[in-house]
N, C-alpha and C positions, 0 to 999 in steps of 0.2 A: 621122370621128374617134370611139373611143369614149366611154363615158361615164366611165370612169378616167382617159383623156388629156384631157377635158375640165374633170373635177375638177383633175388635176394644174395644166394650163393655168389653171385660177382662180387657185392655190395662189399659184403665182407672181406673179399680178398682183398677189395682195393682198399679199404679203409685198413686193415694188417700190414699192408705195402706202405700206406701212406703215415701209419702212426711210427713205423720206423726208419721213416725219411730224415735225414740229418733237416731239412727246413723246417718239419712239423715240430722236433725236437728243441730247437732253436726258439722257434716263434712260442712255443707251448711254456718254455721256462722262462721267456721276458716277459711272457703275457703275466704269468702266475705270479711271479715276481715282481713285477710293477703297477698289475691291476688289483691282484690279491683275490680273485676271483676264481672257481675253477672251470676248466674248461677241456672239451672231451671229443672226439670224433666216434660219430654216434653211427651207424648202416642206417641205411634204407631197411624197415619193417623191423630196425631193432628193439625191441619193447623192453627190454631190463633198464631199471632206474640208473641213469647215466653217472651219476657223483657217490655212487655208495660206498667204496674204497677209499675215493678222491680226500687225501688228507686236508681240502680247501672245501668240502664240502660243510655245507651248512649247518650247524649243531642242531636246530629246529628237525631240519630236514633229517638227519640221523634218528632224534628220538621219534618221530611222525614213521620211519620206516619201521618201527617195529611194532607198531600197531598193525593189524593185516586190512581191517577196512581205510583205513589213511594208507597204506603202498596199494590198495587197489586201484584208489583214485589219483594217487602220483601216476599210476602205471598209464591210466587213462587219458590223465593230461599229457603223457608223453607220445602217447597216439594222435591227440588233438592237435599239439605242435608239429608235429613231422606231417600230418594234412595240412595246415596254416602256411608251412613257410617250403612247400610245392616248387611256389614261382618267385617266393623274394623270401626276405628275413622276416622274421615272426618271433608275438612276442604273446605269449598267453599265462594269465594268472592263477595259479591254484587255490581251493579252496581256503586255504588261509590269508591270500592275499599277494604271497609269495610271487615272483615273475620268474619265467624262466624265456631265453633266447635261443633259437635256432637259425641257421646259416645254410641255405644249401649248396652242395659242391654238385656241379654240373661233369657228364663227360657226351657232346653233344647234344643231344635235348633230356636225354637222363639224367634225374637227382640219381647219384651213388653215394652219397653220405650227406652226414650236417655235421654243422658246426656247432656245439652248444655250451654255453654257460648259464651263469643265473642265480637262482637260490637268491634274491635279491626285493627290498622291497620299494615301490618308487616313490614312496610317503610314507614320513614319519607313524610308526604303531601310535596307536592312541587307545586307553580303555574300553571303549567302544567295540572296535576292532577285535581287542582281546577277548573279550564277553561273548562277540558271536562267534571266535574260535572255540572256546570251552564250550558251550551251547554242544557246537557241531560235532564236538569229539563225544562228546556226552552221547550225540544220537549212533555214533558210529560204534559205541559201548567199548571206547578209550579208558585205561585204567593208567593213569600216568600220573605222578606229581608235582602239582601244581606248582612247585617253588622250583624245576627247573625248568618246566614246560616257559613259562614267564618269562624266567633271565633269557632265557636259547631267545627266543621271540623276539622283546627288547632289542637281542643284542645285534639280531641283523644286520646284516650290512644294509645303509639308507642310501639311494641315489635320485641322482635331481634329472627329470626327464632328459635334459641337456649330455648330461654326464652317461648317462644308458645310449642315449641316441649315438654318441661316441664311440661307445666300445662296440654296438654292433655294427656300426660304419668300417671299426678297424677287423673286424672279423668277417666283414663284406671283400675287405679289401684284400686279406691272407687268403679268403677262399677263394678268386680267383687266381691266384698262386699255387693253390695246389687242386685245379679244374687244370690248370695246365701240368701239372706234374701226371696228372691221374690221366687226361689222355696221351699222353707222351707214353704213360705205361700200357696204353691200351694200346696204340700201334707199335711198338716196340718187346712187345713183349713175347719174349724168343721159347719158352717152353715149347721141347719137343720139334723145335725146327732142324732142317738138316744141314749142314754144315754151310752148304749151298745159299739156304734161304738165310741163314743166321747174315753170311756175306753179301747178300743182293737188300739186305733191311741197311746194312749198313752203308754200303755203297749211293745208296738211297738219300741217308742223311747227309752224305759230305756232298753230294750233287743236288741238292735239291731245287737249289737255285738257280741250277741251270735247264735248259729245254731237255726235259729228259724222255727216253724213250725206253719203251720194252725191251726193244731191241739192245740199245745200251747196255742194260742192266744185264740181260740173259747175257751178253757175250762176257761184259767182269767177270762173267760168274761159270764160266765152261758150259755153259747150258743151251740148249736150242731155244729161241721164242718160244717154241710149242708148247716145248714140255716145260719150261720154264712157267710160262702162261697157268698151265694147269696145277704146277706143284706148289707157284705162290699164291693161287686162289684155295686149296686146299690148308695149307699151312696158317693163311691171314685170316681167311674167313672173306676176304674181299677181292675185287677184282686189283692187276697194277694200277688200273687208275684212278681208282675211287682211294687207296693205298697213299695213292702221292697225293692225291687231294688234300687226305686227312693231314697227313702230314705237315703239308706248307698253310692250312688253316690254323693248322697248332704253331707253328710258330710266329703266324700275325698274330695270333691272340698273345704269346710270348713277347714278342715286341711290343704290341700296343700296350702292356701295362707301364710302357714308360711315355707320359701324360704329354711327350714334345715330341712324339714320334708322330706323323701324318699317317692319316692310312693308305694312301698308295702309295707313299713309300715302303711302309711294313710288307706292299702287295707284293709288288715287283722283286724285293730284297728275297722274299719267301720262295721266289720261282714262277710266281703269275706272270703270263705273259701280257696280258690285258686286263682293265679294271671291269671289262663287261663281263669276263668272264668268272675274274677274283667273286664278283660280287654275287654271280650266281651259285659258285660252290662253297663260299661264306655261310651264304645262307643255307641250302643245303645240310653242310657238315653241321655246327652250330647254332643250327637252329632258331637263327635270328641275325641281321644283315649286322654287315660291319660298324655301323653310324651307329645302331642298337647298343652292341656289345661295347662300344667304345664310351656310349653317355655312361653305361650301366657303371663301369669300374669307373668313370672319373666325372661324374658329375657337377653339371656348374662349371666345368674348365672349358678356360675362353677357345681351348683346342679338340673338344670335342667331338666336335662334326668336322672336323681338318681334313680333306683329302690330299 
C-alpha cells in the first residue's frame, strides 16, 4: 500500500473516531438545530457527495443528484473544495450558483478531515440565474420537471455574506477543538500496546508537567531504559522524546483555546521548561510557532500575541 493510501486509510479512521466523539455529537446537533444547515466530516480524498442521506440536505441538491452529468460535477466541485481550503476555510460555488464550505481539521501539519456545510446561496435567485441553470441542464441532457426543479431552487436557503462569514468562523472555531481531540488520539492511541507501554503512555499524561525523564517512566513501569527505549519506539512509532513533545504541544494547543490564557503560561503549565525551547518544539510538532496558532483560533483578540 502506498503512502497516500495509507494516509488516506488514517484519514478515515480518525474521522470514524471523531464522528462518534460525544463533542462532534453535541456540537453537530446545536449546529443543525440552530443553524438549520447541514453539516458533515468529510476524510481527506473522500470524493462521495457529502449531504446525500443528510435529512438537512438541500432539495435542489437531491434532485441535481439524480442526474449522473450534475453528480459528476457536484463530485468534482468536491475535489475543487478539499484543494481550496488545504491551508484555511474555503468556499467554492457550483454550477448552479450553490456555495458550499470546507474547514480543515489539522493533526500537526496534516489536513485529516474537513469540515463541511453549505447547499446555500449568497444572493437572492433571480430569473436570470434560473434561465442559465435550465440552459446548463439542458446541455448536460437533464430530463427533470421544470415545476419542481424551480420551487427546490426558489426555495434555498439565502444568506448575507455576513451571516456565511459567521457560521464558518464558528466552524473554524469547533475545528480546532477537535485538531485537538484528533491528536490527543494520535498520541494516545494504545491498539496493540503491551500492558507495559499502555502504563508508561499513561504515566506520561499525569506527569507531563513535570521534568520527565526516560528513566522515570521505564522504572513506573518495571522496565530497563534499554529495553523500555526500544519497545516505546516500536509501539509509538516515535522516539520518548519526540513522544513527550507531542504530548505537552497538545496540550498548549488545549489551553490556548481559552482566549485569557498567555502563552507561556500554557508553556510552562504543559511541562516546558523554557520558552526557547517551547517555541522550538511548537513549531516543530504544529507546524507553525505559537504567536501563529494562537492569532489563528482567536483573531483580533487584544490577547493574541500575550506571552
Amino acid at each position: 500500500m502506498s503512502s497516500s493510501d495509507n494516509f488516506a486509510k488514517r484519514s478515515r479512521k480518525f474521522v470514524e473516531q471523531l464522528r462518534a466523539s460525544q463533542i462532534f455529537c453535541d456540537y453537530e446537533q446545536a449546529f443543525r438545530e440552530t443553524i438549520g444547515l447541514p453539516l458533515t466530516l468529510q476524510p481527506v480524498e473522500g470524493w462521495d457527495l457529502p449531504f446525500t442521506t443528510d435529512p438537512k440536505q438541500n432539495p435542489f441538491c437531491a434532485l441535481m443528484a439524480g442526474n449522473n452529468h450534475a453528480c459528476a460535477a457536484c463530485l468534482q466541485l468536491q475535489s475543487k473544495l478539499q484543494v481550496a481550503a488545504q491551508q484555511a476555510p474555503a468556499t467554492v460555488k457550483c454550477f448552479a450558483g450553490l456555495s458550499d464550505s470546507a474547514v480543515p481539521i489539522r493533526v500537526g501539519e496534516n489536513v485529516v478531515a474537513f469540515l463541511q456545510t453549505g447547499q446555500v446561496l449568497l444572493q437572492a435567485p433571480d430569473a436570470r440565474q434560473f434561465s442559465r441553470l435550465t440552459r446548463q441542464l439542458l446541455k448536460y441532457g437533464a430530463e427533470l420537471d421544470p415545476r419542481p426543479l424551480e420551487a427546490t431552487f426558489y426555495a434555498t436557503r439565502v444568506l448575507t455574506h455576513k451571516q456565511h462569514d459567521s457560521i464558518v468562523r464558528l466552524l473554524s472555531i469547533f475545528a480546532q477543538h477537535l485538531a485537538a481531540l484528533s491528536n490527543r488520539l494520535a498520541v494516545q492511541e494504545e491498539h496493540g500496546d503491551s500492558p507495559q507501554i499502555a502504563r508508561a503512555r499513561h504515566f506520561i499524561a499525569q506527569h507531563q508537567d513535570e521534568d520527565l525523564s526516560l528513566e522515570q517512566v521505564a522504572r513506573a513501569v518495571n522496565m530497563s531504559a534499554f529495553y523500555f527505549c526500544k519497545m516505546f519506539k516500536k509501539a509509538t512509532g516515535m522516539t520518548f522524546t519526540d513522544y513527550l513533545a507531542r504530548v505537552r504541544v497538545e496540550k498548549v494547543r488545549e489551553l490556548l483555546l481559552n482566549p485569557h490564557k498567555r502563552i507561556s503560561e500554557a508553556a510552562f503549565e504543559a511541562g516546558f521548561q523554557s520558552l526557547s525551547q517551547f517555541n522550538r518544539v511548537f513549531r516543530r510538532v504544529a507546524g507553525e510557532s505559537p504567536t501563529t496558532y494562537r492569532e489563528r483560533i482567536h483573531p483580533g483578540s487584544k490577547n493574541a500575541g500575550a506571552r
